[in-house]
C-alpha positions in Angstrom: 0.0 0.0 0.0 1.2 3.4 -0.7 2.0 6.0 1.5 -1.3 8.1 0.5 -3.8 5.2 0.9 -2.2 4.1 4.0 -2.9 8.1 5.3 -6.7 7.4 3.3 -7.7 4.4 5.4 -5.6 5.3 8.7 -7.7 8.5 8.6 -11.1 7.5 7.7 -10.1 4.6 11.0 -9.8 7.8 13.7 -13.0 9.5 11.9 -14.9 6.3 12.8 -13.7 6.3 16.4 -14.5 10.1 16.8 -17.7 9.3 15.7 -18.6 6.5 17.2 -18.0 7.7 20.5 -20.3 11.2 19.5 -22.9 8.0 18.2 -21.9 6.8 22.5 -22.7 9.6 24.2 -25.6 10.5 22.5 -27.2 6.9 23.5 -25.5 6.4 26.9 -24.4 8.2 30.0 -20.6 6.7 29.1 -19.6 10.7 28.4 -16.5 10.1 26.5 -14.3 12.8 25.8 -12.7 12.2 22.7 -9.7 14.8 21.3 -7.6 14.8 18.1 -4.6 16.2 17.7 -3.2 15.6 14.1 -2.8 11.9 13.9 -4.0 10.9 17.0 -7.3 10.4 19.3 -7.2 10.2 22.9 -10.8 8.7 24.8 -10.7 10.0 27.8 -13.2 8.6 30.3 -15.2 9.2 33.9 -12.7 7.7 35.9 -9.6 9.3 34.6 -8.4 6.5 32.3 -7.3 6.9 28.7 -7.4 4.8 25.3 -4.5 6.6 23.0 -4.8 5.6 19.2 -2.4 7.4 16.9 -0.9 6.1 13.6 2.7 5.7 12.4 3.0 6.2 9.5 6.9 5.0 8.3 5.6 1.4 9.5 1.6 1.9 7.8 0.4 0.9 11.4 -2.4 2.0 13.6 -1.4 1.8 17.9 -3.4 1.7 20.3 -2.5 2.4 24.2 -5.4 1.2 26.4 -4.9 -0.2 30.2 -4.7 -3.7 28.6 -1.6 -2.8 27.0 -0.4 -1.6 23.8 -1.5 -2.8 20.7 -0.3 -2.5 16.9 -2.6 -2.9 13.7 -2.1 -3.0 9.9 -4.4 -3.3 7.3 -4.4 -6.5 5.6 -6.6 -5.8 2.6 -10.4 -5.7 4.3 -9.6 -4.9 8.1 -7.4 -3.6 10.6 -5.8 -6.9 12.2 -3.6 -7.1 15.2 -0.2 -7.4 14.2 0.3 -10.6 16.3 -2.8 -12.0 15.0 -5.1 -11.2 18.3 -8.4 -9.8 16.1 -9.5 -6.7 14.3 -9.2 -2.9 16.0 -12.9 -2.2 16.8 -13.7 -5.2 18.3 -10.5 -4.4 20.5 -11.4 -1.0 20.9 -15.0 -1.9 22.2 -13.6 -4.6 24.7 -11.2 -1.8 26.3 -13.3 0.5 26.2 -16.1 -1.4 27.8 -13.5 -2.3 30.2 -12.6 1.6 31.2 -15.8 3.0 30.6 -17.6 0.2 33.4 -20.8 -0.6 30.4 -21.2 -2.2 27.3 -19.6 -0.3 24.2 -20.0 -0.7 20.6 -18.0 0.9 18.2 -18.3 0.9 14.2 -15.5 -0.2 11.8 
């Protein structure tokens, strides 16, 4: 993948988190506060806990920093797969971010 769709995809991935936590708050009391700076998003939440997802570009990856750890992701073609072959990004985002947030989150890839 080039450079440019790499930035295309990685880009349209932090979209979908901003807005599926805007999608959150407006159907829950989860109030997550959700700030981008350039290529990163931090989800901040009630009880002072973060989820950090930025990209890096020189390696085409997508990191994630949650309490569970940190996390890489590429795209393989259709998703965003763990780099050690533990699952797709949302479905890892939801789980640690059910996991900070104390409820049930879904979010959208």
């Amino acid at each position: 993948m080039t450079d440019l769709e790499f930035m295309d995809r990685a880009e349209a991935l932090l979209a979908r988190v901003e807005q599926s936590c805007d999608r959150i708050n407006d159907e829950s009391d989860a109030d997550i506060d959700n700030q981008r700076v350039g290529g990163m998003v931090t989800l901040s939440f009630r009880n002072g806990t973060q989820i950090v997802v930025n990209l890096q570009k020189p390696l085409q990856e997508v990191w994630m920093a949650a309490r569970a750890g940190g996390f890489h992701y590429r795209f393989d073609g259709s998703q965003w797969s763990d780099t050690k072959g533990q699952g797709e990004f949302f479905a890892h985002l939801a789980r640690y971010a059910s996991e900070q947030a104390g409820q049930p989150l879904t979010f959208e890839g």
